[in-house]
mmJSON file of the N, C-alpha and C atoms, coordinates in Angstrom:
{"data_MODEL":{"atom_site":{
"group_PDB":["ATOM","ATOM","ATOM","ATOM","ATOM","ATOM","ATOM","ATOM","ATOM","ATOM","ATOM","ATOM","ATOM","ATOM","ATOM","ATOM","ATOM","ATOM","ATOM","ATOM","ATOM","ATOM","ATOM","ATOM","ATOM","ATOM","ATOM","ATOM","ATOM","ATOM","ATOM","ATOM","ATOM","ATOM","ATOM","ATOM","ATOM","ATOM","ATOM","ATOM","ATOM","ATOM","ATOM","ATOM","ATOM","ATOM","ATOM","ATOM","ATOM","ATOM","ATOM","ATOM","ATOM","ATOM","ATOM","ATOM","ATOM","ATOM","ATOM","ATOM","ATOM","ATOM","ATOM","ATOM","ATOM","ATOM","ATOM","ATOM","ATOM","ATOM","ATOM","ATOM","ATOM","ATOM","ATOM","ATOM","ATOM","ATOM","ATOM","ATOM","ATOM","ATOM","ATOM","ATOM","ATOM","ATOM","ATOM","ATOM","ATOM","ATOM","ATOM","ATOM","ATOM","ATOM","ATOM","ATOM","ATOM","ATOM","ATOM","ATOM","ATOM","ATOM","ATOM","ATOM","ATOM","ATOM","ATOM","ATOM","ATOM","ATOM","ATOM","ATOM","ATOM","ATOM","ATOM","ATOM","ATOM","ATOM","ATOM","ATOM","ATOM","ATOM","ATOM","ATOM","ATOM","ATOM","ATOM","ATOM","ATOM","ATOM","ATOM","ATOM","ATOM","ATOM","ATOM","ATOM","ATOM","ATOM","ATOM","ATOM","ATOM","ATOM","ATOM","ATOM","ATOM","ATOM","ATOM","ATOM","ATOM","ATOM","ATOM","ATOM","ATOM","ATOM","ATOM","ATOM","ATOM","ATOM","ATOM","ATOM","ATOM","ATOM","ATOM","ATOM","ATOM","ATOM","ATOM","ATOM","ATOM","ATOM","ATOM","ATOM","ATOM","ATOM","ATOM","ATOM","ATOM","ATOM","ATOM","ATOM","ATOM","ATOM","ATOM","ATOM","ATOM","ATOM","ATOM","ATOM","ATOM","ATOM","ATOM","ATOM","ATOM","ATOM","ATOM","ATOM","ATOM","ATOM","ATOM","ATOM","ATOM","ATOM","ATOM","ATOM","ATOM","ATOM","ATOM"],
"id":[1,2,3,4,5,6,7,8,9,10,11,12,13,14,15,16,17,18,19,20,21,22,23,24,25,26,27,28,29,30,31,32,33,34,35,36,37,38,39,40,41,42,43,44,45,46,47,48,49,50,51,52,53,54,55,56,57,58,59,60,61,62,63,64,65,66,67,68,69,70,71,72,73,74,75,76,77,78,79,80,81,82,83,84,85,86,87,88,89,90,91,92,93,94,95,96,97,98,99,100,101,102,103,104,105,106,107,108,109,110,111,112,113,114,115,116,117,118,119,120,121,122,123,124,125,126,127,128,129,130,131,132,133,134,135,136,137,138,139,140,141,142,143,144,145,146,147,148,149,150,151,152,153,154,155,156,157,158,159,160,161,162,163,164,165,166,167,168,169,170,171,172,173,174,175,176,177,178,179,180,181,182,183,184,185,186,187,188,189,190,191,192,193,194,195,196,197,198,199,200,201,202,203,204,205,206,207],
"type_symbol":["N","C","C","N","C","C","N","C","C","N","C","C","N","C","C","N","C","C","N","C","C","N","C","C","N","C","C","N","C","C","N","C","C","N","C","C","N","C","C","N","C","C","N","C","C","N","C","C","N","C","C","N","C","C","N","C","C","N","C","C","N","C","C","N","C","C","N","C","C","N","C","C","N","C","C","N","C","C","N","C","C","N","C","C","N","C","C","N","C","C","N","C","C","N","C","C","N","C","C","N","C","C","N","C","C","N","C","C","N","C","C","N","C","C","N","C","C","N","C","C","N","C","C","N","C","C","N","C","C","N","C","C","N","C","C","N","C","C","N","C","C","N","C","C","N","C","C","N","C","C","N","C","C","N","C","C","N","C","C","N","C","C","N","C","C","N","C","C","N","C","C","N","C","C","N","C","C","N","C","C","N","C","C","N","C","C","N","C","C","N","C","C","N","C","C","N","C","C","N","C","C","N","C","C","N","C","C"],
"label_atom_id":["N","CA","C","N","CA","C","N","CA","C","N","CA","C","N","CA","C","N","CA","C","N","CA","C","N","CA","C","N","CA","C","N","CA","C","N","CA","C","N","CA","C","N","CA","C","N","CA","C","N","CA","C","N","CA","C","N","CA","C","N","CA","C","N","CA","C","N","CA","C","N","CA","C","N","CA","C","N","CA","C","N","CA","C","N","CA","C","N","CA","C","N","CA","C","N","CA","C","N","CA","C","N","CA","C","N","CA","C","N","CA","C","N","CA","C","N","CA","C","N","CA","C","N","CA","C","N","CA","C","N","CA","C","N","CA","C","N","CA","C","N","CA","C","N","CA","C","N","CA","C","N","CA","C","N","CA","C","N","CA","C","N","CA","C","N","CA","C","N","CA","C","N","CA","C","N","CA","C","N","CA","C","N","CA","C","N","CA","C","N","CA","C","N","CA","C","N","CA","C","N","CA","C","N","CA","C","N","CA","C","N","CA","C","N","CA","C","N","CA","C","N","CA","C","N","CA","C","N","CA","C","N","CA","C","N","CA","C","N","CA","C"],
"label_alt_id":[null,null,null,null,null,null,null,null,null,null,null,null,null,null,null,null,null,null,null,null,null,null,null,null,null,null,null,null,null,null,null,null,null,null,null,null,null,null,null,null,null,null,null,null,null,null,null,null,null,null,null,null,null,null,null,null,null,null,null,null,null,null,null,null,null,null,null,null,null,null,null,null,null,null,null,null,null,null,null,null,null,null,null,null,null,null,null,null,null,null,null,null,null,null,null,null,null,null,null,null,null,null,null,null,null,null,null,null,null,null,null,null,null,null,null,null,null,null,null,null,null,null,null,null,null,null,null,null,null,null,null,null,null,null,null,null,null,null,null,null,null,null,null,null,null,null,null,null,null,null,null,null,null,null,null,null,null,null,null,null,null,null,null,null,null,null,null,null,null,null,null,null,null,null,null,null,null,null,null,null,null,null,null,null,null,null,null,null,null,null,null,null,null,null,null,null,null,null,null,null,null,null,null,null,null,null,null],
"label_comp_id":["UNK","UNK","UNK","UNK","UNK","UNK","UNK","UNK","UNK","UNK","UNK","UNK","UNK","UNK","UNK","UNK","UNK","UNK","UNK","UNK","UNK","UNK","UNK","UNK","UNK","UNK","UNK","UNK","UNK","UNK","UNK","UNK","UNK","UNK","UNK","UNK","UNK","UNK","UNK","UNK","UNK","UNK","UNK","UNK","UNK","UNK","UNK","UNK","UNK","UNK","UNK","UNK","UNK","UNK","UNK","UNK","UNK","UNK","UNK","UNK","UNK","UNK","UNK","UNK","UNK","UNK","UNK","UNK","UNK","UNK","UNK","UNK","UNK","UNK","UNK","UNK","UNK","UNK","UNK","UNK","UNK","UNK","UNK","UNK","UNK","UNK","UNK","UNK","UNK","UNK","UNK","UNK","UNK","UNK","UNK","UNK","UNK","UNK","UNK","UNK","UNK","UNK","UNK","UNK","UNK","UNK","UNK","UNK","UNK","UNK","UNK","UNK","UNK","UNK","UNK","UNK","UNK","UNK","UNK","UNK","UNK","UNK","UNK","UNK","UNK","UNK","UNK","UNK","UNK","UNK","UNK","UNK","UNK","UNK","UNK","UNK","UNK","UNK","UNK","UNK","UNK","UNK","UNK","UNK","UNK","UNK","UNK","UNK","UNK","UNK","UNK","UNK","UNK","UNK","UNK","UNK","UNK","UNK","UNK","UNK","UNK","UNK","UNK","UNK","UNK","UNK","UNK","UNK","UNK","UNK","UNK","UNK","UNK","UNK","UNK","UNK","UNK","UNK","UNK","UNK","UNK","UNK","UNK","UNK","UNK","UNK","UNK","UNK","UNK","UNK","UNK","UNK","UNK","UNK","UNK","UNK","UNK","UNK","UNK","UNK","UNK","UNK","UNK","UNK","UNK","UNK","UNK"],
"label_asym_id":["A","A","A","A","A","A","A","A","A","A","A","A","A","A","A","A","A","A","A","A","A","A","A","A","A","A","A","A","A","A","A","A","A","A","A","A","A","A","A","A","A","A","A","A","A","A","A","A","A","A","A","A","A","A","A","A","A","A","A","A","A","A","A","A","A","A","A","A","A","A","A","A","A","A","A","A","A","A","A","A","A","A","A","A","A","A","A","A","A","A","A","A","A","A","A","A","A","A","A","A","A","A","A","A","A","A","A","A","A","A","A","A","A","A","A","A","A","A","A","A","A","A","A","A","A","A","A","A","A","A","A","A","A","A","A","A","A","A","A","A","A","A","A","A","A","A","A","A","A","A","A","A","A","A","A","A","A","A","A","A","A","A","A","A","A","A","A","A","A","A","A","A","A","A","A","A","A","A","A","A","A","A","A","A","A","A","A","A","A","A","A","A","A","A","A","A","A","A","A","A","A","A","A","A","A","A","A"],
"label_entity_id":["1","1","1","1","1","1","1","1","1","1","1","1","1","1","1","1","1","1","1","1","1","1","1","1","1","1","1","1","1","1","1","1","1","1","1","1","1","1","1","1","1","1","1","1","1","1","1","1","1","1","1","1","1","1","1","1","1","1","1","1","1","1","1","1","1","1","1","1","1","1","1","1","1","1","1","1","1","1","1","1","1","1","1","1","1","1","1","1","1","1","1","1","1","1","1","1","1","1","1","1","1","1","1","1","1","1","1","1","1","1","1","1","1","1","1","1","1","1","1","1","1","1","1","1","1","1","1","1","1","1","1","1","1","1","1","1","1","1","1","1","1","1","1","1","1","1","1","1","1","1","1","1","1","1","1","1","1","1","1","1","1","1","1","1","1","1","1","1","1","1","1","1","1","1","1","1","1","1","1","1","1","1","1","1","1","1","1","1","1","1","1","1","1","1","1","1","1","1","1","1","1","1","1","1","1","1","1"],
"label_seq_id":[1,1,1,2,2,2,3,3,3,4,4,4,5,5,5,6,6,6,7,7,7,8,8,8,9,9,9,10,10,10,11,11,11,12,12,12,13,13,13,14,14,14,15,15,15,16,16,16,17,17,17,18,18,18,19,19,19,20,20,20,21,21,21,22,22,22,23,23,23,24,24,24,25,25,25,26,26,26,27,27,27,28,28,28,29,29,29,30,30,30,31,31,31,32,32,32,33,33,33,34,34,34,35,35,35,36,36,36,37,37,37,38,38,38,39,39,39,40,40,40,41,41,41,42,42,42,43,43,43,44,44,44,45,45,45,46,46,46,47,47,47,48,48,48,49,49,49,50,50,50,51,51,51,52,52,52,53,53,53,54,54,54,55,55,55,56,56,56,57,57,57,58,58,58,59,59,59,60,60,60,61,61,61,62,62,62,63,63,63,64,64,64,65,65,65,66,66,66,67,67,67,68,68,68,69,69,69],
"pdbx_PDB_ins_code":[null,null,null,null,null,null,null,null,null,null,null,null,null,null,null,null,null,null,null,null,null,null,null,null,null,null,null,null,null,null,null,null,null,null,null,null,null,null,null,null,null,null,null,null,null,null,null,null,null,null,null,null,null,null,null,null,null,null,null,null,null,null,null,null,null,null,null,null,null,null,null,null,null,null,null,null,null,null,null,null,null,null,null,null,null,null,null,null,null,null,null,null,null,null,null,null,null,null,null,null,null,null,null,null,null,null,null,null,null,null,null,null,null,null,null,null,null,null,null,null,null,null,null,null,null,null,null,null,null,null,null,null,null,null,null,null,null,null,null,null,null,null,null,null,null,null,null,null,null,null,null,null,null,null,null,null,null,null,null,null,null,null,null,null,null,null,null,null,null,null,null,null,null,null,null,null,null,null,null,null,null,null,null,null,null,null,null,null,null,null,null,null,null,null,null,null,null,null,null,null,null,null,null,null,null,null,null],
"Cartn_x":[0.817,0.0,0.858,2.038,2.677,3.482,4.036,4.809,3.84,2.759,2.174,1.449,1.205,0.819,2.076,3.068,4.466,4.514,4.252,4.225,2.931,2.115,1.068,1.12,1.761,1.813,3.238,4.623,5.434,4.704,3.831,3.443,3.072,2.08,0.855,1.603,2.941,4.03,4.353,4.512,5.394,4.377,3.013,2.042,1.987,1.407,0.323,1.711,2.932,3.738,3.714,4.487,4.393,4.798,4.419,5.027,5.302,6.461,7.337,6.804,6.888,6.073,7.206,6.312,6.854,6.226,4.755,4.537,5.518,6.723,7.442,6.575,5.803,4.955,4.166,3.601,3.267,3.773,5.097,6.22,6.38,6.538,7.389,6.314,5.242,3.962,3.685,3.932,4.052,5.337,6.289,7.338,7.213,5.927,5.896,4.833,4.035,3.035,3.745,3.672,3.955,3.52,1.597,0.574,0.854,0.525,0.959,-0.167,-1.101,-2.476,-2.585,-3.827,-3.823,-3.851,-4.358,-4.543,-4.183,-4.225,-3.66,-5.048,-5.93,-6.448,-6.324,-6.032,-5.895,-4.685,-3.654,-2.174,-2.053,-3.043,-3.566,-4.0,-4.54,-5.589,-4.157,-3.291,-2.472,-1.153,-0.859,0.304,-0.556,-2.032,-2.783,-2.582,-2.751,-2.392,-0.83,-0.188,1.253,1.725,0.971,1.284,0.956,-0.687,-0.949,-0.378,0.076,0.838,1.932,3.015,3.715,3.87,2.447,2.096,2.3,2.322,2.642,3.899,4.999,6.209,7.119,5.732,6.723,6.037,5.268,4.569,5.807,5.912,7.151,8.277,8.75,9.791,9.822,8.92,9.01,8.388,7.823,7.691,9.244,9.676,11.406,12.116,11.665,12.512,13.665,13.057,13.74,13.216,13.862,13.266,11.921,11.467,10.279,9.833,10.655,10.297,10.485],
"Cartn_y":[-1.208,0.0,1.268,1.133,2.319,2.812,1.473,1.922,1.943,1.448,1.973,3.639,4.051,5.866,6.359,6.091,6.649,6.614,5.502,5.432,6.6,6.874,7.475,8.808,9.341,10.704,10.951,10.394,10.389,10.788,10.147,10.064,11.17,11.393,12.823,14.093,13.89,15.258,15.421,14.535,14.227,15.16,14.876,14.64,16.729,16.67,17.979,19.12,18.852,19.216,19.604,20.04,19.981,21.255,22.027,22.954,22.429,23.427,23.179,23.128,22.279,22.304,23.549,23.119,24.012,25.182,25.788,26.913,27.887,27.077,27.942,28.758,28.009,28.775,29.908,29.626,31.053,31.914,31.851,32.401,33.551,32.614,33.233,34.114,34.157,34.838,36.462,35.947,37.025,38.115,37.386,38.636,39.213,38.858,39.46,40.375,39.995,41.774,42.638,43.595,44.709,46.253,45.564,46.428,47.488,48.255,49.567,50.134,50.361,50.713,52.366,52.826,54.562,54.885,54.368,54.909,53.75,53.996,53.246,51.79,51.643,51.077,49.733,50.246,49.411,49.188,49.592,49.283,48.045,48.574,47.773,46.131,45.922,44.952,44.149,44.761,44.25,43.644,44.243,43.516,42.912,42.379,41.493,40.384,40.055,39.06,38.831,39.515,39.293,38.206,39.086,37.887,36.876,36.982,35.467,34.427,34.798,34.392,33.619,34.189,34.344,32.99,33.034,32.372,30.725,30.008,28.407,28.177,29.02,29.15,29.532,30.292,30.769,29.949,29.173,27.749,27.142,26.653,25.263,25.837,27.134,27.522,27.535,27.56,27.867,26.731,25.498,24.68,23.409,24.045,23.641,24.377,24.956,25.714,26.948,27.244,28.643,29.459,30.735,32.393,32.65,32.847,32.818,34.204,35.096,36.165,36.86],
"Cartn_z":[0.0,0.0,0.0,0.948,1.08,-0.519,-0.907,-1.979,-3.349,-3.412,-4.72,-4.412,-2.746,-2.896,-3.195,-2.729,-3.06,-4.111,-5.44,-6.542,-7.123,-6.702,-7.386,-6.997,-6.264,-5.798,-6.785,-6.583,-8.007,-8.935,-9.54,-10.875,-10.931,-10.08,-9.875,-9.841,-9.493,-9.151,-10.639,-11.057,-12.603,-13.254,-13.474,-14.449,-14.123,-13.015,-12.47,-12.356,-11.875,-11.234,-9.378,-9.125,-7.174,-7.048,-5.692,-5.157,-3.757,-3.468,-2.606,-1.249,-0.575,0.918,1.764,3.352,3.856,4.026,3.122,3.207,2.303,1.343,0.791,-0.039,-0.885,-2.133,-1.238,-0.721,0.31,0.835,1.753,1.629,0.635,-0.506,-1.823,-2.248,-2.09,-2.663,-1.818,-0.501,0.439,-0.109,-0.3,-0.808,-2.276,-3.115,-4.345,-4.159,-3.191,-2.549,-2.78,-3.956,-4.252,-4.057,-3.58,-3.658,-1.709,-2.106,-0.85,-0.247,-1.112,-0.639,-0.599,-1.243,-1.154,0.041,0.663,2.608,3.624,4.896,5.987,5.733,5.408,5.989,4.783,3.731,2.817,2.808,3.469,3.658,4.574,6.228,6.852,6.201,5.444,4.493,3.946,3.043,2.649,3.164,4.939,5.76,6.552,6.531,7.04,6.494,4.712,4.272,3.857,3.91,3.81,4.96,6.015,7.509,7.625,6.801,7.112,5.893,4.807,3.894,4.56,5.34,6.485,7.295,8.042,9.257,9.233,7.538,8.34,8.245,7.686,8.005,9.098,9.761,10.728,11.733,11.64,12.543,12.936,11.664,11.525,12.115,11.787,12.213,13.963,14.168,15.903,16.492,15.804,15.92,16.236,15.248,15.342,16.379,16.83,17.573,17.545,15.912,15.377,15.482,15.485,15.976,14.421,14.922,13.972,13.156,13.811,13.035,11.434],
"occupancy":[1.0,1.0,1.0,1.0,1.0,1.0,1.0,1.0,1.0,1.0,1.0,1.0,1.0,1.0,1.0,1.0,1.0,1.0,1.0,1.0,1.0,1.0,1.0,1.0,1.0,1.0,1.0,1.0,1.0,1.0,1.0,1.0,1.0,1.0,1.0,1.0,1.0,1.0,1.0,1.0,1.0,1.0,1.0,1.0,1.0,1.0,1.0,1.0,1.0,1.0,1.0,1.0,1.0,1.0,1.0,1.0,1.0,1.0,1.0,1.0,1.0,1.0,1.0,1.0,1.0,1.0,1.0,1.0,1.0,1.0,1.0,1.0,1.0,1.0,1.0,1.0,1.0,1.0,1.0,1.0,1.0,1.0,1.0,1.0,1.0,1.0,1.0,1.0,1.0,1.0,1.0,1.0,1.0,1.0,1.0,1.0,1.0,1.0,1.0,1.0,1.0,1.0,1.0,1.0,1.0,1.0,1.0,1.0,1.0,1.0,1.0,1.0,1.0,1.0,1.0,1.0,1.0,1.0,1.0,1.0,1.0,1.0,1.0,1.0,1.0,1.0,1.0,1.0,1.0,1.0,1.0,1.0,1.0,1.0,1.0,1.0,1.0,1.0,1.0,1.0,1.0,1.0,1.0,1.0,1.0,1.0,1.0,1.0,1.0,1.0,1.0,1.0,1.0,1.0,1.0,1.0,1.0,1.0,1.0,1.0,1.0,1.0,1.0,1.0,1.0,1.0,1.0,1.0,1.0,1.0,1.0,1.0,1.0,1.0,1.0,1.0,1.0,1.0,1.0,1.0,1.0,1.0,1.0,1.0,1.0,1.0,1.0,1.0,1.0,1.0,1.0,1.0,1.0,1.0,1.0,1.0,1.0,1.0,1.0,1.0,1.0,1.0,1.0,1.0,1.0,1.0,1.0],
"B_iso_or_equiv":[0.0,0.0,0.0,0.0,0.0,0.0,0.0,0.0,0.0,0.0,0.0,0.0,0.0,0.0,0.0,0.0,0.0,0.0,0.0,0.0,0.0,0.0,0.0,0.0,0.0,0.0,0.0,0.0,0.0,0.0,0.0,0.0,0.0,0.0,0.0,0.0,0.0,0.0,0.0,0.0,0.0,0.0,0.0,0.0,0.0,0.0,0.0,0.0,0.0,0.0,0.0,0.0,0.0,0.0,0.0,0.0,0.0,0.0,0.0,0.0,0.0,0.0,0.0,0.0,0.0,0.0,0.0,0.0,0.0,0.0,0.0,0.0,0.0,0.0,0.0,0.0,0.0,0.0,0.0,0.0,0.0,0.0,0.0,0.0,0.0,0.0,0.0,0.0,0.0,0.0,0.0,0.0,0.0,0.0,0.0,0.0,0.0,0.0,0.0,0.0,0.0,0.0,0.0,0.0,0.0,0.0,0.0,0.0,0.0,0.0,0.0,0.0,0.0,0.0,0.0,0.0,0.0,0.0,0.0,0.0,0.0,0.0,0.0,0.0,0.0,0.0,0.0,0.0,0.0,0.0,0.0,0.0,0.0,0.0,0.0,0.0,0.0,0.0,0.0,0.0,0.0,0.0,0.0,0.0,0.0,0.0,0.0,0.0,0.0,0.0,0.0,0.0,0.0,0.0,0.0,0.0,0.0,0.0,0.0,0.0,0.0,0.0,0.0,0.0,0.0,0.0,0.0,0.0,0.0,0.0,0.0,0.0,0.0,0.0,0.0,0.0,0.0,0.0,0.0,0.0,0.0,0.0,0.0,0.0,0.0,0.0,0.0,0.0,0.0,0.0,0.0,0.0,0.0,0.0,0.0,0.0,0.0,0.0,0.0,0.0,0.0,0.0,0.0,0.0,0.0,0.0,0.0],
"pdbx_formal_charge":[null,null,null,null,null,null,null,null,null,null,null,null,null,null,null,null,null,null,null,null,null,null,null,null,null,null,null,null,null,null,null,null,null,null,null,null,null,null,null,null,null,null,null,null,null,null,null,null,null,null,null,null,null,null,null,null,null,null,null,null,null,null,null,null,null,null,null,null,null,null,null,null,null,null,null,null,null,null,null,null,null,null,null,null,null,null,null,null,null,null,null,null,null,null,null,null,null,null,null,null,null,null,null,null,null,null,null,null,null,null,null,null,null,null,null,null,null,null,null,null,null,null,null,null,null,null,null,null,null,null,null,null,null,null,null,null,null,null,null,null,null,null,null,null,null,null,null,null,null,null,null,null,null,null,null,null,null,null,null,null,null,null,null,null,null,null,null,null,null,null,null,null,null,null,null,null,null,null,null,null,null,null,null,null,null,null,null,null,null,null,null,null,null,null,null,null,null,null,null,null,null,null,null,null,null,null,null],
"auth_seq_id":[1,1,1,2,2,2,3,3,3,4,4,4,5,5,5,6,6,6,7,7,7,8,8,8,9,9,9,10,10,10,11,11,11,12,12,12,13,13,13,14,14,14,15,15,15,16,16,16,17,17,17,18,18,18,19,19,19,20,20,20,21,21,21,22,22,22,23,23,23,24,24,24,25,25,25,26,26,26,27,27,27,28,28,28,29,29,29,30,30,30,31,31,31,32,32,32,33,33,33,34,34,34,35,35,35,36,36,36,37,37,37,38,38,38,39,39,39,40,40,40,41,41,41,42,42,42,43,43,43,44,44,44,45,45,45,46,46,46,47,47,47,48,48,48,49,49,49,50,50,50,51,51,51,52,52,52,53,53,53,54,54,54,55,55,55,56,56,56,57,57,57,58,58,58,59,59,59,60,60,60,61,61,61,62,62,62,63,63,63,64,64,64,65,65,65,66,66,66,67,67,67,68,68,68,69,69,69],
"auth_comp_id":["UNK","UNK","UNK","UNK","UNK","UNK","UNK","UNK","UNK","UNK","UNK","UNK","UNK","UNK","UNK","UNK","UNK","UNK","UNK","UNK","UNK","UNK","UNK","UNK","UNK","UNK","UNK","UNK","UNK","UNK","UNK","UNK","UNK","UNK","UNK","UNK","UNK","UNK","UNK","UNK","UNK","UNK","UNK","UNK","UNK","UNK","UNK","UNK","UNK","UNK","UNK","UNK","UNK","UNK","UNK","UNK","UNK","UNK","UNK","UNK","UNK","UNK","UNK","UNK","UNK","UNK","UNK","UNK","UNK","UNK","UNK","UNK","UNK","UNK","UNK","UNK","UNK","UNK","UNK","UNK","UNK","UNK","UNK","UNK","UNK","UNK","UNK","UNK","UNK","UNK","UNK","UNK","UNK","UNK","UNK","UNK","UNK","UNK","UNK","UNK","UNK","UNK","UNK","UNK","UNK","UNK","UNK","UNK","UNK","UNK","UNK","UNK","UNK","UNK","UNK","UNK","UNK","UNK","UNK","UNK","UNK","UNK","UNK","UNK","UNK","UNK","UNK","UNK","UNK","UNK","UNK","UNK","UNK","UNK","UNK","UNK","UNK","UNK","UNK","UNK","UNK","UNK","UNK","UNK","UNK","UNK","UNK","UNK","UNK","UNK","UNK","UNK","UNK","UNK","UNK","UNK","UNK","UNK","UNK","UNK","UNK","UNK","UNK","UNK","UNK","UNK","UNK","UNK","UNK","UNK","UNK","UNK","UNK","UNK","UNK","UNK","UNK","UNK","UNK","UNK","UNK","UNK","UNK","UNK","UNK","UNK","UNK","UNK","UNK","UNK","UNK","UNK","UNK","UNK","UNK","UNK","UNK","UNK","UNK","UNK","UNK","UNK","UNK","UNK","UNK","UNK","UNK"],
"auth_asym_id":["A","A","A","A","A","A","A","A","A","A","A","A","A","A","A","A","A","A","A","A","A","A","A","A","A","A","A","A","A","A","A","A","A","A","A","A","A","A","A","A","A","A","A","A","A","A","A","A","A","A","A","A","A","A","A","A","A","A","A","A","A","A","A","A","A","A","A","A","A","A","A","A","A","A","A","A","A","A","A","A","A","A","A","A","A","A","A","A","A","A","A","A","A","A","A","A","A","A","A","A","A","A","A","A","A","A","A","A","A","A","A","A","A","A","A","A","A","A","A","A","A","A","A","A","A","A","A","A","A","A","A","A","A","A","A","A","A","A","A","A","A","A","A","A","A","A","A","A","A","A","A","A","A","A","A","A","A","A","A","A","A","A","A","A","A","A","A","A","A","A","A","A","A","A","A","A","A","A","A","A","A","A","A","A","A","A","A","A","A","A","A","A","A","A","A","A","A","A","A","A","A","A","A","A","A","A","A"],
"auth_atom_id":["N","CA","C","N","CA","C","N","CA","C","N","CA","C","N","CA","C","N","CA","C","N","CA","C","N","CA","C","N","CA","C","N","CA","C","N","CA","C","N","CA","C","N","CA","C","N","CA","C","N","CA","C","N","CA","C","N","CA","C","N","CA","C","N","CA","C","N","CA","C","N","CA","C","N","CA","C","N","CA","C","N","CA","C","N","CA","C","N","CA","C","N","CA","C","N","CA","C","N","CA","C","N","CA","C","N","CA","C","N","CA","C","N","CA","C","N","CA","C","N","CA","C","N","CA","C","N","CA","C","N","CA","C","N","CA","C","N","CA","C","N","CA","C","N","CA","C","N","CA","C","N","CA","C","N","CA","C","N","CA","C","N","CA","C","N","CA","C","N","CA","C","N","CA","C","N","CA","C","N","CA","C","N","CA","C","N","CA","C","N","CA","C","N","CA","C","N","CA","C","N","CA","C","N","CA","C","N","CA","C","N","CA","C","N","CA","C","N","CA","C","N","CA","C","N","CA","C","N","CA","C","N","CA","C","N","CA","C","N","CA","C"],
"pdbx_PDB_model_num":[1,1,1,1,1,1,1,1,1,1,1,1,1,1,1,1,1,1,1,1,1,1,1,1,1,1,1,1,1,1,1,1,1,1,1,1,1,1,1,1,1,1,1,1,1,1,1,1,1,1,1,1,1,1,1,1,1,1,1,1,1,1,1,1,1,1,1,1,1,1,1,1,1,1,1,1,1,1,1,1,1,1,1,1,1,1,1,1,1,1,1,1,1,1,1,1,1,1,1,1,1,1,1,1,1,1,1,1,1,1,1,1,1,1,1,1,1,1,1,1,1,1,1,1,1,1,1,1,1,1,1,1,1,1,1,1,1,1,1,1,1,1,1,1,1,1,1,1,1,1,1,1,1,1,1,1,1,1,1,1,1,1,1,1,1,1,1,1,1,1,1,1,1,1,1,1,1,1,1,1,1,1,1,1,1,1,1,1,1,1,1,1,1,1,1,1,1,1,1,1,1,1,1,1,1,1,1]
}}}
């Protein structure tokens, strides 16, 4: 069982392609927020989701026991 999902998730990576665990792709998404916002509140709006973009990286990270910031 184990080695034919191992086999089918392979395949499925092959076929669909994969992104990088870890929360990297999120990560990486958070640092291409470019957007600034005309006023505070929409600036506000936009380092809301930057953070939570952010947040399962910096889980793991402090989950591990690294400075998380």
């Amino acid at each position: 069982d184990r080695v034919d999902d191992a086999l089918n998730a392979t395949r499925a990576a092959v076929e669909e392609g994969i992104v990088a665990g870890g929360g990297v792709a999120l990560l990486r998404a958070s640092a291409n927020i470019k957007a600034t916002g005309v006023n505070a509140d929409q600036a506000a709006g936009i380092n809301i989701v930057r953070r939570a973009l952010q947040a399962p990286a910096r889980q793991i990270a402090a989950n591990a026991g690294a400075e998380a910031s």
